[in-house]
C-alpha positions as CSV (number, residue, x, y, z in Angstrom):
1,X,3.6,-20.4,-23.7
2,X,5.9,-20.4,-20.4
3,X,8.8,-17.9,-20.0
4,X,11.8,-18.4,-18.7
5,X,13.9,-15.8,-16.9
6,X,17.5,-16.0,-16.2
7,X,17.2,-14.6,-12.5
8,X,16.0,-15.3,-9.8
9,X,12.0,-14.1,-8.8
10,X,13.3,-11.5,-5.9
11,X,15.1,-9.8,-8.4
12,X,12.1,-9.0,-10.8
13,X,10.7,-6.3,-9.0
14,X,8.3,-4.3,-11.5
15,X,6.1,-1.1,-10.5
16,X,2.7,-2.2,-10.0
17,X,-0.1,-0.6,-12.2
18,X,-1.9,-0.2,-9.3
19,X,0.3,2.9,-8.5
20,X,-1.2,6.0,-8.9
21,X,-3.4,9.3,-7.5
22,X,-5.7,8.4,-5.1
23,X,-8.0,10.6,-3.8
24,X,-9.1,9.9,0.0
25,X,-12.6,9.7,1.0
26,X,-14.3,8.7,5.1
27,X,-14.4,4.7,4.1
28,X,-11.7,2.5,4.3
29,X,-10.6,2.0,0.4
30,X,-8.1,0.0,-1.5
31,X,-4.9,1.1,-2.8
32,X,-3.1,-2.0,-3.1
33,X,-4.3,-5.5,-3.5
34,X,-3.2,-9.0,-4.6
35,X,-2.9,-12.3,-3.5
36,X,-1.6,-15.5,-5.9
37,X,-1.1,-19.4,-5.6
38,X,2.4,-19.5,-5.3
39,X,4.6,-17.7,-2.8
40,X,5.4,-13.9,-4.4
41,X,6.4,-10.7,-2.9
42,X,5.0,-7.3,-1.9
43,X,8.5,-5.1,-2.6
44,X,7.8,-2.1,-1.3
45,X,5.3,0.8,-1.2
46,X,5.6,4.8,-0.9
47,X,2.8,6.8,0.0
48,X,3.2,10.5,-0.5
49,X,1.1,13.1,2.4
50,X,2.7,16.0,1.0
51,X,-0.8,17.4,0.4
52,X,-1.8,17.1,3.9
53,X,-2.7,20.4,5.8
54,X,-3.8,21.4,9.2
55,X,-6.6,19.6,10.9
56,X,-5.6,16.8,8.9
57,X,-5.8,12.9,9.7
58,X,-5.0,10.0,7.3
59,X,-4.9,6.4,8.7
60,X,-3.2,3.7,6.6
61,X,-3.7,-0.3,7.1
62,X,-1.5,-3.2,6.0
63,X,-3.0,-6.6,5.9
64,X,-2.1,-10.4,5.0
65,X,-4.2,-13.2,4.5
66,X,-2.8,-16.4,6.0
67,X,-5.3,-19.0,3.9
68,X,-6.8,-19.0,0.4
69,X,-9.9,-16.5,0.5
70,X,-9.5,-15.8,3.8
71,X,-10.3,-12.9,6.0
72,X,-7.3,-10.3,6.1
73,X,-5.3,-9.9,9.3
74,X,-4.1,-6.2,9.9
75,X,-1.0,-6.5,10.9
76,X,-0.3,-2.9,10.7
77,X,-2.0,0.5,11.1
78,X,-1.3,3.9,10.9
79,X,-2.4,7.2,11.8
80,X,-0.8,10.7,10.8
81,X,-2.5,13.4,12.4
82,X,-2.7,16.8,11.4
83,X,0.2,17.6,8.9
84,X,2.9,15.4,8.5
85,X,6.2,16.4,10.1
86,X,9.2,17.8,8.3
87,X,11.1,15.0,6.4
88,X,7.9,12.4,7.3
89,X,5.7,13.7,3.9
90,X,6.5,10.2,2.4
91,X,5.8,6.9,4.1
92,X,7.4,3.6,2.9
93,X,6.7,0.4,3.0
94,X,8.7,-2.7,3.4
95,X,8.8,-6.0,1.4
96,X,6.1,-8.7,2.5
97,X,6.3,-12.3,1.4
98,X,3.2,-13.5,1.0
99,X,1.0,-16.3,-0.7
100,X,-2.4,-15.8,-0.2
101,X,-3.2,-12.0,-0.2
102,X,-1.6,-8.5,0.8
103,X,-3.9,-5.6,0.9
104,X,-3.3,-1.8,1.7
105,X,-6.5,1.1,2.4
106,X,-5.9,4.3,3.1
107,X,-8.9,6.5,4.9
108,X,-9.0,10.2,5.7
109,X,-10.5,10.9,9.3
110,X,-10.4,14.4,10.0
111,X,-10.4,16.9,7.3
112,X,-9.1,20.3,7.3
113,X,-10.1,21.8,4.2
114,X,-10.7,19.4,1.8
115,X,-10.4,15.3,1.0
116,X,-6.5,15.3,-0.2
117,X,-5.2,13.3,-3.1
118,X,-2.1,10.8,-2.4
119,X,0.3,9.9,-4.7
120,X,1.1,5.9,-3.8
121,X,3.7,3.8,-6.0
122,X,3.9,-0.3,-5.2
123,X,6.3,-2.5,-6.9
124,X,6.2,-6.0,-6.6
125,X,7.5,-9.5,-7.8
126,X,5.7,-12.1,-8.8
127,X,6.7,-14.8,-10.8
């Protein structure tokens, strides 16, 4: 049965379930991922390094897929070395519009005393 909505798709932002705790590990690994059929959009993302200590390094990749099944294009990457800065303990991510796939992995690189846990919340609308 189709629903209809009263506003327009922009506006329905939800929080995606694919928020969460992630704990990092040496290998590239996926905390966001979707793609659809129809033009939606990535909102926005916050990752939280607040657990980082000294020695360190988390890298974080954005990609987009610019055909169906394709291969992703990283249009973005990231590296925070060490401990993060005063008032930099939270990245954020900007909306993407997208069609055919957005995907974000997270890695840690260099390790100071153990494999830290990020906290990452995504929202998203999608019709």
């Amino acid at each position: 049965m189709a629903v209809a909505y009263p506003v327009a798709a922009g506006l329905r932002i939800r929080r995606s379930a694919q928020s969460g705790t992630y704990t990092m590990t040496a290998a590239w690994q996926t905390v966001y991922a979707n793609s659809q059929l129809y033009a939606w959009m990535f909102a926005a993302g916050e990752i939280d390094l607040t657990n980082m200590v000294a020695g360190d390094d988390v890298q974080i990749r954005i990609g987009k897929r610019n055909i169906q099944n394709g291969a992703y294009i990283y249009k973005d990457s990231l590296l925070f070395e060490d401990q993060p800065a005063t008032n930099f303990e939270k990245i954020t991510i900007g909306p993407i519009m997208d069609t055919f796939g957005v995907i974000i992995e997270m890695r840690q690189t260099a390790v100071g005393v153990a494999l830290i846990t990020c906290y990452c919340e995504f929202f998203d609308a999608i019709r």
